[in-house]
N, C-alpha and C positions, 0 to 999 in steps of 0.2 A: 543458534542463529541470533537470537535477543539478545546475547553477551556480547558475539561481533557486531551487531548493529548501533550498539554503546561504545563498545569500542572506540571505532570507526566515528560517531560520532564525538564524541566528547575527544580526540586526537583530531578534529576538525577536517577530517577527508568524510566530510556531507556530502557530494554525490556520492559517493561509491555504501556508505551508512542510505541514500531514501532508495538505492537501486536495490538494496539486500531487502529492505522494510516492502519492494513490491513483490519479489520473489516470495515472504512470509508469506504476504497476503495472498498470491497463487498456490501458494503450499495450501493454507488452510482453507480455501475456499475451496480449492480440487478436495480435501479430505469432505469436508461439510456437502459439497456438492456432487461429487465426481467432474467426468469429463459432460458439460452442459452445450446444448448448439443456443445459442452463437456463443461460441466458446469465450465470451465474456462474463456473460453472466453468471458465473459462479464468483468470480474477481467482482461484481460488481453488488452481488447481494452480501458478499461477507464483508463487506466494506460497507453497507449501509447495515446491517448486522451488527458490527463490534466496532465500526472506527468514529460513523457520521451520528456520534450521541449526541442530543440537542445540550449536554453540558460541556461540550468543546466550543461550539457557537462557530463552525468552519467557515467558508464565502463559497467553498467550492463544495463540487456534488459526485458521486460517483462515475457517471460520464466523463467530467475534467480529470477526474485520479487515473481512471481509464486510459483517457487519450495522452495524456504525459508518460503514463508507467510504459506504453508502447512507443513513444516518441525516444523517451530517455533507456530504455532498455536496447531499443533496434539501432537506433541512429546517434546515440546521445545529444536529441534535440529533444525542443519541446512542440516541435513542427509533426505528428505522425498525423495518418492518413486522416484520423478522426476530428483532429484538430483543421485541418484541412479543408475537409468537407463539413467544418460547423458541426460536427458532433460531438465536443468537446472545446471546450478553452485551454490556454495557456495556462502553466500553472510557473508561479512570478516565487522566489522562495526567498524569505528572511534567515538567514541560520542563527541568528541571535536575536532572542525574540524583544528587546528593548528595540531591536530596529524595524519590527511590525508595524509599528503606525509612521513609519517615513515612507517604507511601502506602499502601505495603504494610501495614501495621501497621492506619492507618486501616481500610484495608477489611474486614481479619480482625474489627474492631470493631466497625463499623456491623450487623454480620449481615443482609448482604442477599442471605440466602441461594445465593450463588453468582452472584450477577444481574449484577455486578460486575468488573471482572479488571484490575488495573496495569497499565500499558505507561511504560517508560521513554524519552519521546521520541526523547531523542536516540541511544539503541541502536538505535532502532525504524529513524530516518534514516541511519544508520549500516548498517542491514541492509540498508533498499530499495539504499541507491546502488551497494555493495557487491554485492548480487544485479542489478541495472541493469548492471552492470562487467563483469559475468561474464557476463552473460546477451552483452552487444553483441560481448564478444571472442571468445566460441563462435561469434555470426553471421559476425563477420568472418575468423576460422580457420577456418572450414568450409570445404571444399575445394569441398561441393555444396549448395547453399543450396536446402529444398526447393522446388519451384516454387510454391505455394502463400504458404508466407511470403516468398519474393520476392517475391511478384506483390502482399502486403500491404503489404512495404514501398516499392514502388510509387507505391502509393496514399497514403501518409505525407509520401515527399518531393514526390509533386506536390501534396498540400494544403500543405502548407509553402512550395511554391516558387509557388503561387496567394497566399497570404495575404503572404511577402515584397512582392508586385509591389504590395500593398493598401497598403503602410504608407507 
């Protein structure tokens, strides 16, 4: 998945490269977490886990990745429910990060009341794979892999190894 996500990014088809990067991040927070009520919060701690490290220095918070990765996933907006109802901001995207600070800039302009928050792509992609890295090499250095996330990732490589025989 971290191959097509480069891919897909550096061929410059960026939505469809930050759509696969929220799919990772439900991948490994469902392994890390399982299935959690309210079914965000597993999306929402492996995200403050491996992406929100204070050496990114991000604007945005788990809530905003939240409410986008539902907006842009269900609707391909940045309008979802959460966004909506103020439980989330907009998330505003540079794909080249030399145009991060016109962004920036932008937004402080438009005054939209905070509604709004920059994300610079490709730091953003840079954090997922980066937290992905780290995340797979703790699975694999664990000495005791709990039974539970075993038993999830399980169920990963036999969907995987059902949908190989498909193709």
């Amino acid at each position: 998945m971290i191959k097509s996500i480069n891919l897909l990014y550096s061929n410059s088809h960026y939505y469809p490269s930050v759509m696969l990067q929220y799919v990772l991040i439900d991948t490994c927070g469902w392994l890390k977490h399982g299935k959690t009520s309210p079914n965000n919060a597993a999306f929402k701690q492996w995200v403050k886990d491996y992406v929100l490290l204070d050496s990114y220095s991000f604007l945005f918070n788990e809530d905003d990745l939240w409410s986008h990765r539902c907006g842009l996933l269900h609707m391909f907006s940045s309008h979802s429910r959460d966004f909506v109802s103020g439980r989330g901001r907009s998330v505003a995207y540079s794909f080249k990060s030399k145009g991060y600070p016109n962004l920036v800039e932008f937004l402080q302009k438009k005054d939209l009341q905070g509604r709004a928050v920059p994300m610079d792509a490709e730091k953003f992609k840079d954090a997922v794979v980066a937290g992905s890295n780290t995340f797979l090499l703790e699975l694999s250095s664990s000495s005791s892999v709990d039974e539970n996330i075993q038993d999830r990732m399980n169920k990963l490589e036999q969907f995987m190894l059902r949908s190989l025989k498909n193709v």
